[in-house]
C-alpha positions in Angstrom: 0.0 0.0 0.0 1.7 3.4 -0.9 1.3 6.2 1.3 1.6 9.5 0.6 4.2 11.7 2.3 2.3 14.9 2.5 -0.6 13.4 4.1 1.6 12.4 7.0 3.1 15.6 6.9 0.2 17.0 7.3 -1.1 14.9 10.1 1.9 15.6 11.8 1.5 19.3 11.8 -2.4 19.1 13.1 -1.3 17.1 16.2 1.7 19.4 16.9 -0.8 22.4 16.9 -3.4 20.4 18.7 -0.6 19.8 21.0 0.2 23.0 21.6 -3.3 24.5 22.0 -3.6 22.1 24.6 -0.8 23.4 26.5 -1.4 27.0 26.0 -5.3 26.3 27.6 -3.5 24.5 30.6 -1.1 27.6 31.1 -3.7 29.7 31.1 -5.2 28.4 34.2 -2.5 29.2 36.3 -2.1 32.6 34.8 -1.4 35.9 37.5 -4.6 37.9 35.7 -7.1 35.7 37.6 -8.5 33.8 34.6 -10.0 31.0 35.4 -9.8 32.0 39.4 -12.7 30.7 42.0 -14.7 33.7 43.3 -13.8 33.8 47.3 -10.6 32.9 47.4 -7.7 34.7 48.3 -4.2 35.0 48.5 -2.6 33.4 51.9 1.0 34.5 53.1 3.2 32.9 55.4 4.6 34.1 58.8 5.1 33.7 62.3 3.6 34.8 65.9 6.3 36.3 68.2 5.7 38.0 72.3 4.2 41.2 72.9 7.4 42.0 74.5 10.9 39.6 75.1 12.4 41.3 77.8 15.5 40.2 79.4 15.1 41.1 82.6 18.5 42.4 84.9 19.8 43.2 88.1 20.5 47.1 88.3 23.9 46.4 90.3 26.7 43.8 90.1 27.1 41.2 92.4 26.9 37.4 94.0 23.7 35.9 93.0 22.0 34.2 96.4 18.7 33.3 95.2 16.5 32.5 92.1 12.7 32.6 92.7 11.0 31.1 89.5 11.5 28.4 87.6 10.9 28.0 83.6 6.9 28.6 82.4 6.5 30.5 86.2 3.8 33.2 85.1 4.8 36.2 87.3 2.9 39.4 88.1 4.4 43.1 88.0 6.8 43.6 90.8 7.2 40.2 91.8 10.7 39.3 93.1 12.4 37.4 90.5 15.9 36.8 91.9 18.1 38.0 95.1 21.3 39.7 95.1 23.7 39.6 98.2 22.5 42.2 100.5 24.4 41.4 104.0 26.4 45.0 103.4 23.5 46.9 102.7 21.3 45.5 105.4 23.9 46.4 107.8 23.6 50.3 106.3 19.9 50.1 106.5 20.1 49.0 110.5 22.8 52.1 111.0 20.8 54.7 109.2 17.4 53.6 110.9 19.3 53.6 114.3 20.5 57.9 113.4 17.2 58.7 112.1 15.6 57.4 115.5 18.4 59.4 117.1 16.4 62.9 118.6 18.5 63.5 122.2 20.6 66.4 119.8 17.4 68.2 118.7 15.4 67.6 122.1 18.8 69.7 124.0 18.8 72.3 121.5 14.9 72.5 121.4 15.1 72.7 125.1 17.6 75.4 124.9 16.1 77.6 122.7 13.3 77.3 125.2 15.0 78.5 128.2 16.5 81.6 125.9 13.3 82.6 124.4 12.0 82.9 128.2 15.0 84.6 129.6 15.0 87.0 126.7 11.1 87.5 127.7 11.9 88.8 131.0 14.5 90.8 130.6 12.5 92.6 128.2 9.8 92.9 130.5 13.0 94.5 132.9 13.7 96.6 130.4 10.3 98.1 129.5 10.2 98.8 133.4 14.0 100.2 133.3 15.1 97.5 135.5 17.5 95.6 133.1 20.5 97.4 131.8 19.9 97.6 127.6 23.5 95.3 126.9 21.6 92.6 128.7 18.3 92.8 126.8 20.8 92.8 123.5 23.3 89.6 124.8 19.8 88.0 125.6 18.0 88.8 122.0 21.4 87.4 120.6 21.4 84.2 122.8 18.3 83.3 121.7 18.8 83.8 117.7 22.1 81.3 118.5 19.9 78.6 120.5 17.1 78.7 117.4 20.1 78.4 115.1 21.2 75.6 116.6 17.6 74.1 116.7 17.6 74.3 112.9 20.4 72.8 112.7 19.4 70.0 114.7 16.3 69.2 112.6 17.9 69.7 109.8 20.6 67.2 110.9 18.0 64.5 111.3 16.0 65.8 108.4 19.3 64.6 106.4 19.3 61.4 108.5 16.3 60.4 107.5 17.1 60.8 103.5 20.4 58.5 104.1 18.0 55.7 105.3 15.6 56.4 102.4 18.8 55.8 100.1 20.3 52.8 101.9 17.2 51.3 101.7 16.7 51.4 98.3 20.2 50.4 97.7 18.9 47.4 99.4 16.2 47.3 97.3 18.1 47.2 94.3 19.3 43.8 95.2 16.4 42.8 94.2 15.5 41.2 90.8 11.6 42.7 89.8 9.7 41.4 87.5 8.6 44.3 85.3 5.3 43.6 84.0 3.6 40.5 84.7 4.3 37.4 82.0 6.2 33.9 81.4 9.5 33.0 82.3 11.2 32.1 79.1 14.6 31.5 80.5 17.1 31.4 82.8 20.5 32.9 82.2 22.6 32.8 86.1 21.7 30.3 89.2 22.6 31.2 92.8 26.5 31.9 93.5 27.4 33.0 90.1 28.9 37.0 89.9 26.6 39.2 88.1 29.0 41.8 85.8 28.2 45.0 84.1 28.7 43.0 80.7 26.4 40.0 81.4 23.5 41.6 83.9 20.8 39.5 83.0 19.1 37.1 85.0 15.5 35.8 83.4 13.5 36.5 80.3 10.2 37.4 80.3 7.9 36.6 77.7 4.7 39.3 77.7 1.8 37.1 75.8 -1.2 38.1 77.0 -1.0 39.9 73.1 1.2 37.9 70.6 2.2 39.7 67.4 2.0 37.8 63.9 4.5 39.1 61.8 4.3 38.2 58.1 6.3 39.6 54.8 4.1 40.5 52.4 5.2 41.3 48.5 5.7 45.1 47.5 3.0 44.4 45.2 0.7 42.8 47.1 1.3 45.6 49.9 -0.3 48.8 48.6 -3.4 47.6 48.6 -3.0 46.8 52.5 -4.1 49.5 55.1 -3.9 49.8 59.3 -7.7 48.0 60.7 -8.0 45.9 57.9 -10.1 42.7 58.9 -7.9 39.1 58.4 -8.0 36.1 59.3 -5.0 34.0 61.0 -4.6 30.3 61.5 -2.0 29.0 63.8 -0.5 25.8 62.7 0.5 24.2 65.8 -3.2 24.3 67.7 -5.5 24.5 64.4 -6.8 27.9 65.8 -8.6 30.4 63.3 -8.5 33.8 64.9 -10.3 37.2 63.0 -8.4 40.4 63.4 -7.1 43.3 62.0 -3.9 44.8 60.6 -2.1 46.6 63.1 0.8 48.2 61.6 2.0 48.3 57.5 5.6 48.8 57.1 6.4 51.7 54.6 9.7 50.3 54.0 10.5 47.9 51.4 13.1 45.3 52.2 15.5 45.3 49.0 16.4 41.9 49.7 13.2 39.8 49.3 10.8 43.0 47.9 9.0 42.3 50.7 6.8 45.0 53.5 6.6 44.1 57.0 3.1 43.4 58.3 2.0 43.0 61.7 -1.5 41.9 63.2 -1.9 41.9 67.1 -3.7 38.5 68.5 -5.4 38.2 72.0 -4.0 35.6 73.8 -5.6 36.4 77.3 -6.1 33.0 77.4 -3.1 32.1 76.4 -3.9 29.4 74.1 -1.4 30.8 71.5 1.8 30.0 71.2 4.7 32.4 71.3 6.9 31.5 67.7 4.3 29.4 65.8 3.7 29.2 62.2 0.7 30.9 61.1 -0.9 31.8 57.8 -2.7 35.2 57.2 -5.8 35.5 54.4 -7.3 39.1 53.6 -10.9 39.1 54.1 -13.7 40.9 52.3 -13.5 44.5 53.3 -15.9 47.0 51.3 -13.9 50.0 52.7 -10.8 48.9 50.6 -9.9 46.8 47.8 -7.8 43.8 48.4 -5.1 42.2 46.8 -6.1 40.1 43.5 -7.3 37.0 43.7 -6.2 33.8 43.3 -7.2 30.6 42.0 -7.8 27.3 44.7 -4.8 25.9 42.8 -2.5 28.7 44.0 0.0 27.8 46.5 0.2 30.3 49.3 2.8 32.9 49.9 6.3 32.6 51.2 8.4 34.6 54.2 10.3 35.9 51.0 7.0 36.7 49.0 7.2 34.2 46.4 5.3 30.8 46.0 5.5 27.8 47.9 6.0 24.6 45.6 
């Protein structure tokens, strides 16, 4: 049987083209416009939750750690004594300076004093009115008293500054004490009872704040223009399943040159404290009639990177 060479040629070609059709139909599925996209769906980006605050928290003076007073995943309030300096030297102030400022036999004499002038001077003015008192003893009384309530000042203000130095030694002893600044979790533990605390290395705990935790995610210069402050998302946390509604709380207005990426961060409530500080989390815009969103995508489109591109 002879075949003809142009018909297969021919054939050839027609399956190529077919071929190619095929492919371009396929491609254009997946295309950036939103052809072919599912109404409802939107773009998801990749990030992480971190503390309110990570504060390492440090003893305002050097020296010999005696005590530690919490233990890893202790919640502690505000003001709650973390850790304990040695404080033998400054006790022994504090006991010193209490015993002066209880110290009043100085100011009682010169109290007393001033007293017994301010009566003499009294009758010898009375003398004098009646010209019975010579007038160099009414002036050596008048300037015996102005000495005695001198020295009465003095004497109050001598215990006046007596008082302050125990006001200061105690809160040198004070300082020996490790606070908790605001209340949270103990995250970790840096120094343990009889190391030396240095002005290089003065930290003794951290302390997580989560009653808020902060989901920080990197979203693509692109994508971010279309984002503003109080705009309504939604957040899932991988590690508890937990879908949580909130709003943007800050846009960055700086564009990372490295990755093209802006900075977005949403505040969580974790009161509860179900969340989890450093979990990974997805965010997904959600319908907002005061704004337009970011495009949308098709179900078929994987979710957004840290870096802003897409996940394989």
């Amino acid at each position: 049987m002879n075949t003809n060479p142009s018909s297969d040629f021919a054939a050839g070609n027609l399956r190529t083209i077919t071929s190619v059709i095929l492919a371009l139909l396929v491609s254009c599925s997946w295309a950036p416009d939103g052809l072919g996209q599912s109404p409802g769906s939107s773009v998801m980006y990749e990030g992480f939750t971190e503390p309110k605050y990570q504060i390492m928290v440090a003893a305002t003076e050097i020296g010999q750690l005696e005590a530690i007073h919490v233990e890893i995943g202790d919640v502690v309030t505000a003001g709650q004594t973390i850790a304990q300096l040695e404080d033998s030297l400054q006790q022994s102030s504090v006991k010193i300076a209490l015993t002066q400022a209880e110290m009043h036999g100085e100011l009682d004499a010169a109290r007393a004093e001033a007293a017994m002038h301010r009566n003499r001077t009294a009758s010898i003015r009375e003398l004098a009115s009646k010209r019975m008192a010579r007038p160099d003893e009414l002036v050596r009384a008048e300037t015996d008293l102005e000495i005695a309530l001198a020295r009465a000042a003095a004497a109050a203000e001598q215990q006046h500054l007596r008082k302050l130095e125990l006001e200061r030694y105690e809160l040198q002893l004070r300082r020996r004490r490790v606070l908790a600044p605001m209340a949270g979790v103990i995250s970790q533990i840096f120094h343990y009872p009889g190391e030396y605390l240095t002005p290089g290395d003065p930290a003794v705990v951290q302390l997580l704040v989560i009653d808020e935790l902060i989901a920080v995610f990197n979203v693509p210069a692109e994508d971010a223009g279309n984002l503003r402050v109080g705009q309504p998302v939604l957040v899932s946390l991988r590690s508890t399943s937990q879908n949580v509604r909130a709003q943007l709380t800050t846009v960055s207005p700086h564009i990372d040159g490295e990755s093209g990426t802006v900075q977005v961060r949403v505040t969580l409530d974790n009161r509860e404290r179900i969340l989890k500080s450093g979990d990974r989390c997805t965010m997904q815009l959600m319908a907002d009639d005061r704004a337009a969103t970011p495009r949308q995508a098709s179900r078929s489109e994987p979710s957004r990177s840290l870096l802003g591109g897409r996940q394989e």
